[in-house]
C-alpha positions in Angstrom: 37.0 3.3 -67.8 34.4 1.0 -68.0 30.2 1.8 -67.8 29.8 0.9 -64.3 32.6 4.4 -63.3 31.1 6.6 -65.3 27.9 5.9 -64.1 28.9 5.9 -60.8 30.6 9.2 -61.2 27.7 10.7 -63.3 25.8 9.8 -60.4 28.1 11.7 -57.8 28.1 14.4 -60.4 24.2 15.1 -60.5 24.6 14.2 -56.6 26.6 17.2 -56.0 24.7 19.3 -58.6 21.4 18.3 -56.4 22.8 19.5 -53.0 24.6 22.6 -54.3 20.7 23.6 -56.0 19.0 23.0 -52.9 21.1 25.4 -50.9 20.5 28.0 -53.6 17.0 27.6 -53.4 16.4 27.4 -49.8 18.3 30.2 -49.9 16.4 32.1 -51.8 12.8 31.3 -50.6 14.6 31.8 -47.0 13.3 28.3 -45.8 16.5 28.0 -43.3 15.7 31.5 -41.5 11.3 31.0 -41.9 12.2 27.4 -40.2 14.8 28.9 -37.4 11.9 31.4 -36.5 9.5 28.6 -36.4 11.4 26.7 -33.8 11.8 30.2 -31.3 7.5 30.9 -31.6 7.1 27.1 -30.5 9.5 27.2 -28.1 8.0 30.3 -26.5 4.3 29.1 -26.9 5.6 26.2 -25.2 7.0 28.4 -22.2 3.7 30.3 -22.0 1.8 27.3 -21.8 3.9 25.9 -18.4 3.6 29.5 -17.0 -0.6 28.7 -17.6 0.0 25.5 -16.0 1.4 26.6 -13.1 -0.6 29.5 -12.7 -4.1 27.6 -12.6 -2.8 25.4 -10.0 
């Protein structure tokens, strides 16, 4: 094989290494869930504040 395949494959190798890390550590710190219950407290502050809206009119 010559330099330039094992490079590229060294590359796909830490590639893959990188992505399957980064599961396992958001994961752990619970980034996924902390950002899915971000989303629901906007989304609800945002309802409140067209119920505001429509209430001052």
């Amino acid at each position: 094989m010559s330099n330039i395949g094992l490079i590229l494959i060294g590359i796909g190798i830490v590639g893959f290494a990188f992505f399957i890390f980064r599961e396992i550590i958001l994961w752990y710190w619970k980034i996924n869930r902390i950002e899915e219950l971000l989303e629901k407290i906007e989304k609800n502050t945002r309802k409140g504040e067209i119920g505001e809206e429509k209430s001052k009119n």
